[in-house]
C-alpha positions in Angstrom: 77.8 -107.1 -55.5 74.6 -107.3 -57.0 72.7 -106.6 -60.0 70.3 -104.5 -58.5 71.1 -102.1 -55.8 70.9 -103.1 -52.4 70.1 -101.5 -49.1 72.8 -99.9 -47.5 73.8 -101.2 -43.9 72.9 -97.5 -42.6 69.6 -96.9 -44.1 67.9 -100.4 -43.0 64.9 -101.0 -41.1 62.9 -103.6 -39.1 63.3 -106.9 -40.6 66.1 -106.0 -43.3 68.5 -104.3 -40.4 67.9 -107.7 -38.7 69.4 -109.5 -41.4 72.3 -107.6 -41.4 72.8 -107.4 -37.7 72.3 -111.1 -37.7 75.3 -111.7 -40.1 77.7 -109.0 -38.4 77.1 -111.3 -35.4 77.5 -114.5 -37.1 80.1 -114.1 -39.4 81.7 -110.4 -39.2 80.3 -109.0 -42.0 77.7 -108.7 -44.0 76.8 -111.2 -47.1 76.4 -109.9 -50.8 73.5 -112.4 -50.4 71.6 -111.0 -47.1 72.2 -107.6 -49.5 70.0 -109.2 -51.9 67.6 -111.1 -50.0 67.1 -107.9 -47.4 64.7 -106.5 -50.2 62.9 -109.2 -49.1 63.0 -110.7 -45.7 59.6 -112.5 -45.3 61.6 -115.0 -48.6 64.6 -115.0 -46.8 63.7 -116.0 -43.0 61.6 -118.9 -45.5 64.2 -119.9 -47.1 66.7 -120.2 -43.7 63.8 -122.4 -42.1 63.7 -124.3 -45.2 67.0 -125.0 -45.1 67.0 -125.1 -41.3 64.5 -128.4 -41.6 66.3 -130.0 -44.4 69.8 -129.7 -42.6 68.2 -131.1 -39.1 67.0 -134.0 -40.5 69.9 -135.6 -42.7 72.9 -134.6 -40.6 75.5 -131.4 -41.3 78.0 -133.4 -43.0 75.3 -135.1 -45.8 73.8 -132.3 -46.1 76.6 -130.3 -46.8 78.1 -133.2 -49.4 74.9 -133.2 -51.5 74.8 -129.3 -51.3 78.2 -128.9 -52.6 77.6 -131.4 -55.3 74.6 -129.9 -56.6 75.8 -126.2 -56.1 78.9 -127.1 -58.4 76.4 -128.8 -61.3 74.6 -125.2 -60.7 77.9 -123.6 -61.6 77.0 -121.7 -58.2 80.5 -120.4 -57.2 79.0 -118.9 -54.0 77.4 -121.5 -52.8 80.4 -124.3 -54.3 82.6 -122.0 -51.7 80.1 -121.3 -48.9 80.0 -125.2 -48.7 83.5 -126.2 -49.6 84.9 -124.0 -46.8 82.2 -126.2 -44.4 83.3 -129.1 -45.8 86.9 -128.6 -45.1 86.7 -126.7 -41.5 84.5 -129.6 -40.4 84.9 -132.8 -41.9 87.4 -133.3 -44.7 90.1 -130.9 -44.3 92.1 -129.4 -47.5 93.7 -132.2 -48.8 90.3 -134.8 -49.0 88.3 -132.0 -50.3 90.2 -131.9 -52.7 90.2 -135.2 -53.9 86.5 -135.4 -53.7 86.5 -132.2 -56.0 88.6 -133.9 -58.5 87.3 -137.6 -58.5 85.3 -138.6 -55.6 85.3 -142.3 -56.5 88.1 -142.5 -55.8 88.5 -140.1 -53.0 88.4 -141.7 -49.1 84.4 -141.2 -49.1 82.8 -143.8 -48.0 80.3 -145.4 -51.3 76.9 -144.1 -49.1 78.6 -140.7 -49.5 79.7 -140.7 -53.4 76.2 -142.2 -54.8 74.7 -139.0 -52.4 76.8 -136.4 -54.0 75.7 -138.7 -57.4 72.0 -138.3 -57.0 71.9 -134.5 -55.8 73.9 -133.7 -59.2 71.5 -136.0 -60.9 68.6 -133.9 -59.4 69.8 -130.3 -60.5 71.0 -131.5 -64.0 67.9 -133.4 -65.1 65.4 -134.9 -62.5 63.4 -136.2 -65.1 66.2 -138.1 -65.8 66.0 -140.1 -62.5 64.8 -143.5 -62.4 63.6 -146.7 -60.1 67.5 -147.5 -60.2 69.3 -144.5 -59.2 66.4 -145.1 -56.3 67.2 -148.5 -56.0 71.4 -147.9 -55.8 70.8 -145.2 -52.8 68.8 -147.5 -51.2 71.5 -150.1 -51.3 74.0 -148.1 -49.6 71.7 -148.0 -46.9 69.6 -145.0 -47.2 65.8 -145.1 -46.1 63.0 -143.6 -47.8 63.3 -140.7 -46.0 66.9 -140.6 -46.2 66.5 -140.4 -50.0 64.0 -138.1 -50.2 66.3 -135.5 -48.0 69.2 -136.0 -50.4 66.6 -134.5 -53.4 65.4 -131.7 -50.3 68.6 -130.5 -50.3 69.6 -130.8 -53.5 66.1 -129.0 -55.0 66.6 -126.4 -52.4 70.0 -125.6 -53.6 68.7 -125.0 -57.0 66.8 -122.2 -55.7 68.9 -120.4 -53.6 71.7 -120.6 -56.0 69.5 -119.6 -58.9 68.2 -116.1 -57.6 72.2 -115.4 -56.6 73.1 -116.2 -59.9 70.4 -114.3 -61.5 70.8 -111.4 -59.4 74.5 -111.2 -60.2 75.0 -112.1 -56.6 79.4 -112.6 -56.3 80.7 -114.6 -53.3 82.0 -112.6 -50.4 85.7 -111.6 -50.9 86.2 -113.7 -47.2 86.5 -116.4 -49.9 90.2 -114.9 -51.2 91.3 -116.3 -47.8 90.8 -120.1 -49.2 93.6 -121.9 -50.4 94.4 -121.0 -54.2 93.7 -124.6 -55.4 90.6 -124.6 -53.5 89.1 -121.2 -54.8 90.5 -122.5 -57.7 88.2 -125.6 -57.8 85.1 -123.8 -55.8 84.6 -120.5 -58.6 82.7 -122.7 -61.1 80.6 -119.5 -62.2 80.8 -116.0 -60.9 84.2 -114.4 -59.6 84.5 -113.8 -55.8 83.9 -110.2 -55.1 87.2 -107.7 -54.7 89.0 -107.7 -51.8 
């Protein structure tokens, strides 16, 4: 649920009814956070091309690395778990996420991988903290210019989506009880999930 009340699935309208019939069709239900962002859909059709563009251009599985990464440093247990559950269904399975959650130096990642998830918590803790070397060390694990520049995209991004959730009092969707314990265990790193 939210802080502020939402619209209820039966009394919305033009774009805000879209939302919602967009997520019943997508994922079966609909989102505490298309609840919140249907008091505003001009912000939220933004922030899905946004996010659209930065996805697109650095790949699903980096992308979703340096998302989870900075949504955990954000304490952001809805977007830790939105993420995680990607990470797991498509790319890592239970077992690897989990050792990435725990210590991903020495999880199986690949070093390109762990100096990503490094840098996008390095840009939602303290970007001013960044220097020519952290740069420097992403750049010798291979990454371009624009390669780099995606991993702080995604990672800046985050900071806003996961911000207004928080601040809104936004819980994850109870789908999220259907995780493995350990892994909702290691994904909540702020709010609760909602009640089943």
């Amino acid at each position: 649920m939210t802080f502020i009340e939402t619209i209820n699935e039966e009394e919305a309208t033009g774009p805000a009814a879209e939302i919602y019939e967009a997520d019943l069709a997508d994922k079966g239900y609909v989102s505490n956070y298309s609840r919140l962002f249907a008091h505003r859909p001009a912000v939220y059709e933004a922030w899905a091309d946004l996010s659209r563009s930065i996805k697109m251009a650095m790949g699903l599985r980096r992308y979703e690395l340096a998302t989870l990464a900075a949504a955990r440093t954000l304490k952001s247990s809805y977007c830790s778990l939105a993420h995680g559950k990607v990470l797991r269904d498509e790319f890592l399975g239970t077992n690897e996420l989990v050792a990435v959650i725990d210590d991903r130096s020495t999880s199986e990642l690949p070093p390109d991988e762990v100096a990503i998830m490094d840098f996008a918590e390095k840009v939602v803790a303290d970007a001013t903290s960044i220097t020519a070397e952290d740069i420097e060390k992403l750049r010798e694990h291979g990454l371009g210019e624009a390669e780099i520049l995606d991993v702080a995209l995604a990672a800046a991004a985050r900071a806003f989506f996961s911000k207004v959730l928080d601040a809104m009092g936004a819980n994850p969707d109870s789908v999220y009880r259907e995780l493995e314990p350990e892994l909702q265990s290691l994904l909540t790193v702020g709010r609760p999930i909602a009640p089943g």
